[in-house]
N, C-alpha and C positions, 0 to 999 in steps of 0.2 A: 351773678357770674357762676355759680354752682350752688347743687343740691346742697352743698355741706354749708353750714353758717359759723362760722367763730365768731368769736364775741365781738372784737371791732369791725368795722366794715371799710378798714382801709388799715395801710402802713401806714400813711402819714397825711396830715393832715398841712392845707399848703396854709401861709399866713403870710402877712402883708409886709412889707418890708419895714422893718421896724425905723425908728427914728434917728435918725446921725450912720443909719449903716450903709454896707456898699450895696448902691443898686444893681450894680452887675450881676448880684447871685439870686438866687430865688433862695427862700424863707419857706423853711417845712416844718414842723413839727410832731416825731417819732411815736406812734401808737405802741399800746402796749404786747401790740402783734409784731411786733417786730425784736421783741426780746428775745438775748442770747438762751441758751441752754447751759454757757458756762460759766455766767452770769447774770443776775438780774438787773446789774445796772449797768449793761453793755446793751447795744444791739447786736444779735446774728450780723455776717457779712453777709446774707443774701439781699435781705432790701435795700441797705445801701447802695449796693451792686445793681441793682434793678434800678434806682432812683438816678443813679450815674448814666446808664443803659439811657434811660429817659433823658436826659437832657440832651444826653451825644446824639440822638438821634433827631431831636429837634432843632441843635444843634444844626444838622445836615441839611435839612428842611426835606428839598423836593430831590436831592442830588442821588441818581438812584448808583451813586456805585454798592457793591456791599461790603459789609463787614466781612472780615475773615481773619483779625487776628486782635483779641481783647484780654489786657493785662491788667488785673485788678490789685492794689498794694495796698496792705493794712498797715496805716502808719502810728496806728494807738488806739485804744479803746475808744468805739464809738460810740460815746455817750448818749441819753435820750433827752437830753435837755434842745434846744432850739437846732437844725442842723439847717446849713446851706449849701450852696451848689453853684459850681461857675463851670461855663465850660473855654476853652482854647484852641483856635485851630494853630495846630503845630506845625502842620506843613501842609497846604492844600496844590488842591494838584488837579488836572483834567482825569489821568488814568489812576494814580495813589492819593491817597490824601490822609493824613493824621490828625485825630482829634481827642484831646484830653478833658475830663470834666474830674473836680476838684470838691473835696468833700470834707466842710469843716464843722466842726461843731462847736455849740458857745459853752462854757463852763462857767459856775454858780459864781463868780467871779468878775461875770460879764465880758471877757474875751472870746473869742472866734480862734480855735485851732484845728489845724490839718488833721485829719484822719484818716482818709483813705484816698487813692487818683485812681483813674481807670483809663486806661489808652490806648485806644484801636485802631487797628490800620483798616482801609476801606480802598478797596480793589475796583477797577469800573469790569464789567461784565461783559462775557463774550460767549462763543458756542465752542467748546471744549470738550462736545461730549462724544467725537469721534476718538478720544483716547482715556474716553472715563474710567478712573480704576478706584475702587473704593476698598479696601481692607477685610474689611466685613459685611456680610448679608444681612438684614434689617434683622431685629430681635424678631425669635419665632410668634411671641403673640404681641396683640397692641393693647392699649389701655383699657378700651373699648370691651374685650373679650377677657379680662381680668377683673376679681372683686377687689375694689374699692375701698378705703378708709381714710379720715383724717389723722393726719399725723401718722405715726411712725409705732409699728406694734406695742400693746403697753402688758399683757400676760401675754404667755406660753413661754416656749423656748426661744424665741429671737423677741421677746418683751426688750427694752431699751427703759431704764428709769426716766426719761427724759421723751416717754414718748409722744405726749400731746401739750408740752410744756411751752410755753412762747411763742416763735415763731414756727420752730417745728407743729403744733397743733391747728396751723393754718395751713396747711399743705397737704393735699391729698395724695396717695402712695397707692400705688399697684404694682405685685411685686409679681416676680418668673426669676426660672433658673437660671444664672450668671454665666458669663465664657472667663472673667477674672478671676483670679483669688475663690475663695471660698464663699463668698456673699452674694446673695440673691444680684439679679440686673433688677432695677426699679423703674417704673414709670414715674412724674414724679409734676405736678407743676402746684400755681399757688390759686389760694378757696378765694383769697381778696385781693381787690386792684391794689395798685402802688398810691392812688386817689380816691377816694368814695365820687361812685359815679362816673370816673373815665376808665374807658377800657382797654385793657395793656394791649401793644404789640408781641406778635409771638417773640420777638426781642429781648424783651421786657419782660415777660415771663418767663423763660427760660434762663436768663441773666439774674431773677430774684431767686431760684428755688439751687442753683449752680454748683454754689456754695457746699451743698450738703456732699457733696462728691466724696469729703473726705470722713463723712459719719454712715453714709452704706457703703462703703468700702474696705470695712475692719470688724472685726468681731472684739476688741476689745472692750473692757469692759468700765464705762465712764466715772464707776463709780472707784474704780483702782488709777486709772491713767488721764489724764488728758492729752489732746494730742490736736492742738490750734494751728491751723492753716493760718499763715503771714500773705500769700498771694494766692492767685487762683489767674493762670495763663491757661486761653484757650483760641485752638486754631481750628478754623471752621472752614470745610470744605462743600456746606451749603448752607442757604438759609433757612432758620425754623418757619414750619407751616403754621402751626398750631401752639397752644399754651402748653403743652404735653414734651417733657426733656425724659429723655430715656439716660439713665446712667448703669453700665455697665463698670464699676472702681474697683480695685484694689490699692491699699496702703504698703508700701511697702516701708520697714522699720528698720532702722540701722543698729549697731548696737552700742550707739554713745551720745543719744540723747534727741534723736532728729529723723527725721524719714518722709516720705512725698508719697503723695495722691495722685494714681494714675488712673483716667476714667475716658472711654471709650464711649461718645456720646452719640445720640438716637432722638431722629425726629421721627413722626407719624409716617413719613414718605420715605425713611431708612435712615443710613450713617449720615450724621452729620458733621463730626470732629472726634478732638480727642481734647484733654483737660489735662491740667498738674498741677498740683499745688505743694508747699513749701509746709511741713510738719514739725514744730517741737513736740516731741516724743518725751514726760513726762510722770512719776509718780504722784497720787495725789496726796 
């Protein structure tokens, strides 16, 4: 899938439904590519979010309406021990239709708890484009015209401790001058599938790498604060082309503990949406 190689060749690895469980979910099992940065015995929210991403869509099958409004809620540390997946249609519809996909994971214990849902609304399509108004003009460069790295700078002045750490050091980053806040806009998408050997939907791509909205966003510094996104709502005024998520964020911080992620999102073929996420704002 790319020149870059990280060490596993997938997020998750799928396995067979085990015995006495429910067959409604699918049975994965979490690489170690998928690890948090503020923890090692967490996953990041981005695979999860991508492996959610994947079902809802499969979910859909052939039903071509689109996607245009996807809410992702952290309902507790996503553990790396066994996780599953179900998905729900909540409301199906000829022109709307709702679908939620539900994400549990097993603990040393041998239970199955919730940990995170994702729930999209899906639009059927039409030609809208005699009154297309989009916000913003495509970011002045593309990926393509930008140098390249895995993970997230690890020396100079925008060095991050955490730069090639996890799941961060599976993710290739190209970075240009921001219109938000004071932090670079980033190209940004993922080096490994969500499966060794199946190849993501620009979807799916876009939906695993999301996440980070609220870590180029902020110049703070991780090893003084942390500052964990609880959800990640994004509303989409097209569909992604390519595996390539442009994020243009800023964090804004309150001053009693909390503050939100606001990112201004970028396909290859221009604006695509915009993003927010829910912040505890923290000392370490």
């Amino acid at each position: 899938m790319s020149d870059f190689a990280p060490a596993a060749p997938s997020y998750y690895r799928p396995i067979a439904t085990p015995d006495a469980a429910d067959p409604t979910y699918d049975y994965f099992l979490p690489t170690e590519a998928t690890v948090s940065v503020w923890s090692s015995e967490i996953q990041h929210g981005g695979p999860p979010a991508g492996l959610m991403m994947r079902a809802i869509t499969r979910a859909a099958g052939d039903d071509p309406k689109a996607v245009t409004r996807v809410t992702t809620e952290i309902l507790g540390g996503m553990g790396l021990g066994v996780n599953r997946v179900r998905t729900t249609v909540l409301r199906p519809g000829k022109r709307i239709s709702q679908i939620a996909a539900d994400l549990e994971v097993q603990s040393p214990a041998g239970e199955f708890r919730p940990v995170a849902r994702t729930v999209v609304w899906r639009i059927a399509t039409g030609d809208s484009s005699p009154v297309e108004h989009l916000p913003h003009p495509p970011l002045p460069a593309g990926p393509d015209d930008l140098p390249q790295i895995l993970g997230f700078p690890d020396e100079g002045d925008d060095a991050v401790p955490w730069g090639t750490f996890g799941f961060i050091g599976t993710t290739v980053l190209a970075r240009q001058e921001g219109r938000n806040g004071e932090t670079p806009a980033v190209w940004i998408r993922p080096a490994i599938p969500l499966l060794e050997d199946e190849e993501m939907s620009p979807l799916e791509s876009v939906f695993t790498v999301l996440d980070v909205a609220n870590g180029v966003g902020t110049r703070l510094d991780p090893t003084k604060w942390s500052w964990m996104n609880v959800d990640t709502t994004v509303h989409l005024v097209a569909q992604p082309t390519s595996p390539w998520l442009g994020l243009d964020a800023d964090l804004a911080i309150g001053a009693t503990g909390y503050g939100a992620s606001f990112a201004d999102l970028y396909d290859v073929t221009g604006y695509l949406g915009r993003s927010a996420q829910t912040d505890m704002i923290a000392p370490n």
